[in-house]
C-alpha positions as CSV (number, residue, x, y, z in Angstrom):
1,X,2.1,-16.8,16.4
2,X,0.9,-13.5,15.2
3,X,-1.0,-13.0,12.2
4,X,0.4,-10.9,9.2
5,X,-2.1,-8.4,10.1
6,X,-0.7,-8.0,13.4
7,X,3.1,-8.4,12.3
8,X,2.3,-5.2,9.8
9,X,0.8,-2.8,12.7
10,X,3.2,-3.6,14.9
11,X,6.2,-3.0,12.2
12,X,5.1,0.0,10.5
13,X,4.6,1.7,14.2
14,X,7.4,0.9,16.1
15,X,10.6,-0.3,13.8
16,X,12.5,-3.0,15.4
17,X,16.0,-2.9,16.5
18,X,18.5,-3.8,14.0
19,X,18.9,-7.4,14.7
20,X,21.4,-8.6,11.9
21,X,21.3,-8.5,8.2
22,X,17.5,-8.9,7.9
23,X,14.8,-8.7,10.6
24,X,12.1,-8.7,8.1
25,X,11.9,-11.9,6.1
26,X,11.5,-11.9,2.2
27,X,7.9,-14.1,3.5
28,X,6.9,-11.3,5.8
29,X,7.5,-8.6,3.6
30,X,5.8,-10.5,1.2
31,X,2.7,-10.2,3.7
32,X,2.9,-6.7,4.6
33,X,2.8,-5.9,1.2
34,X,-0.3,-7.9,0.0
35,X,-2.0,-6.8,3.2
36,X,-1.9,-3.2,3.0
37,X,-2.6,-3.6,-0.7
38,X,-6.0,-5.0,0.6
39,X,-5.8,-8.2,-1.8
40,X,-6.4,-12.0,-0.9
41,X,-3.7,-13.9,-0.8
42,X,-5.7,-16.7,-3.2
43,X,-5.8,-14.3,-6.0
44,X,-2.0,-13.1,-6.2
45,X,0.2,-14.8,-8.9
46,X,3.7,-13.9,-9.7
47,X,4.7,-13.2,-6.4
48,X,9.0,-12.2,-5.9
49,X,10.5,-10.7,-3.0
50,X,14.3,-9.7,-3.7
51,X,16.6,-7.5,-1.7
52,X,17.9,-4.2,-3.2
53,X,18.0,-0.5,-1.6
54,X,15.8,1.9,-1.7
55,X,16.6,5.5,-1.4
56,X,20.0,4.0,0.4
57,X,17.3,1.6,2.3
58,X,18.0,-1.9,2.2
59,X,14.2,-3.8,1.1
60,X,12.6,-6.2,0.1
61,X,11.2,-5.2,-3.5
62,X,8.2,-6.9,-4.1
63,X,6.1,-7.2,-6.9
64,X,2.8,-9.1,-7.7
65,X,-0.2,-9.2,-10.0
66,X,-3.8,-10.4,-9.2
67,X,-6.4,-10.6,-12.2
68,X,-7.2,-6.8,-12.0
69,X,-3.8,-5.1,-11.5
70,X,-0.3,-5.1,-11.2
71,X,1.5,-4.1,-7.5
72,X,4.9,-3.3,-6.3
73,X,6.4,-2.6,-3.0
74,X,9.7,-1.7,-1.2
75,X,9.4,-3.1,2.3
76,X,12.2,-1.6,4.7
77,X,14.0,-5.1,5.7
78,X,14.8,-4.0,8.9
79,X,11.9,-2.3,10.6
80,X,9.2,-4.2,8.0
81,X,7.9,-0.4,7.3
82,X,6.8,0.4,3.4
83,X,9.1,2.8,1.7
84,X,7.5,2.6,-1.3
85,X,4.5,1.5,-3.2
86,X,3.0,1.5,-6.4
87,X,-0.3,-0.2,-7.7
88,X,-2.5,0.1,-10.3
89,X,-5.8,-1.5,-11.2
90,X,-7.0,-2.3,-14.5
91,X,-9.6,0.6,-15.3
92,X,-12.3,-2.4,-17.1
93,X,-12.3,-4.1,-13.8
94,X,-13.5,-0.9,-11.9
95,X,-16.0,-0.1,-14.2
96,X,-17.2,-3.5,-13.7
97,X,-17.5,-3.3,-10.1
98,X,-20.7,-2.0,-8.3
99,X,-21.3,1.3,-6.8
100,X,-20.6,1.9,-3.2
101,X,-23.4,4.2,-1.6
102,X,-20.4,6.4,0.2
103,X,-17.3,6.2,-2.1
104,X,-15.6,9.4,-0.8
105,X,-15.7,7.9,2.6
106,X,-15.0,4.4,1.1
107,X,-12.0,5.9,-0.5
108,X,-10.8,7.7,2.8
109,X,-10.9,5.0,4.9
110,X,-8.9,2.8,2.4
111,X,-6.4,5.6,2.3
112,X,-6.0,5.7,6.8
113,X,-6.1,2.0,6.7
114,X,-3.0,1.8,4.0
115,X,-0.9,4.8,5.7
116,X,-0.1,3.9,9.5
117,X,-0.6,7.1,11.6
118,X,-2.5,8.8,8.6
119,X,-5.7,11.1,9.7
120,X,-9.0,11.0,7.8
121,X,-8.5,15.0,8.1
122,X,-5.2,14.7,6.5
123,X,-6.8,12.9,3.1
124,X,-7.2,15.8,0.1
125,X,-9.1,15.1,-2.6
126,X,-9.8,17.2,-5.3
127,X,-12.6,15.8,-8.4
128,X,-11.3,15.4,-11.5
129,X,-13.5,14.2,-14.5
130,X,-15.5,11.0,-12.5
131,X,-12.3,10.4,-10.3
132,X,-10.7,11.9,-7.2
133,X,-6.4,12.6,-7.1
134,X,-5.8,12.4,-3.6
135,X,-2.2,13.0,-1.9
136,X,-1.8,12.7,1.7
137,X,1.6,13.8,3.7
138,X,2.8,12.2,6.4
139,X,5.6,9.9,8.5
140,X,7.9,11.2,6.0
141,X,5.8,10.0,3.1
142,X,4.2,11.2,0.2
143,X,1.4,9.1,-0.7
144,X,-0.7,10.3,-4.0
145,X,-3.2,8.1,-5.4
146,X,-6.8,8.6,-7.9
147,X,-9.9,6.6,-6.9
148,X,-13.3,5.8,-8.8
149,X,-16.2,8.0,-7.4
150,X,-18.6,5.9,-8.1
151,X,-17.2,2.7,-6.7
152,X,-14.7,4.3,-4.2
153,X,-12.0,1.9,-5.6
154,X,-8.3,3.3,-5.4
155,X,-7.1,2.2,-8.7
156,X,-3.9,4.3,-9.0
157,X,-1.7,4.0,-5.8
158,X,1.9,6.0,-5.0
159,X,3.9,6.1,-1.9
160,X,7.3,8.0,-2.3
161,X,10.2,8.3,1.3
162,X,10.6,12.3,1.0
163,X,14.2,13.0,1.5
């Protein structure tokens, strides 16, 4: 059996054949999205996964909340892919948090290991005020998002399909 990990990698690079009405289950997309929003699985409450269109896709929209922020996804329910995101953490619990030594790199790989196919190279960020805005393009996808630069935290996450 494959791990969630493993079903995400293989989903986001290389969508699956249509194979009926939903080849992604509301459980897996479920999974995708809590992994690529990098949050344990014990600390996400109010988890729902319900179909609905995105952008004429047909998802999964799903939505959860962990003690420090709020999350919600569209996961494509035939190729598992993420069409959409949006997160954003709770600005007290980042301040809270301890410094990371490298937090532009910190924040960089976050952003590769979120986007499939995205390039370190490909990440801008531009300082704003003790916080980065970062937008990366790619795979059809806008993805803008604002990090902490002293802990390197992404609290503010966007992915948009570009038509």
């Amino acid at each position: 059996m494959l791990k969630a990990c493993t079903i995400f990698i293989a989903l986001a690079s290389a969508p699956l054949a249509w194979a009926g009405p939903d080849a992604v289950t509301e459980q897996e997309a479920s999974r995708i999205a809590i992994d690529n929003a990098g949050v344990p699985a014990s600390e996400v409450f109010n988890l729902k996964a319900t179909p609905g269109k995105e952008g004429g896709v047909p998802v999964y929209k799903v939505e959860f909340e962990t003690r420090y922020g709020d999350f919600d996804y569209a996961v494509s329910r035939r190729s598992g892919r993420i069409v959409d995101a949006d997160s954003e953490i709770d600005d007290e619990w980042v301040r809270r948090q301890s410094g990371a030594p490298d937090a532009r790199s910190k924040v960089i790989r976050e952003v590769v290991r979120r986007v499939p196919g995205a390039r370190a190279q490909n990440v801008q960020l531009k300082s704003s005020g003790g916080r980065w805005e970062g937008v990366l393009f790619t795979a059809g996808q806008k993805v803008e998002f604002e990090a902490d630069q002293r802990t390197g935290i992404i609290f503010d996450w966007n992915v948009d399909r570009r038509r």
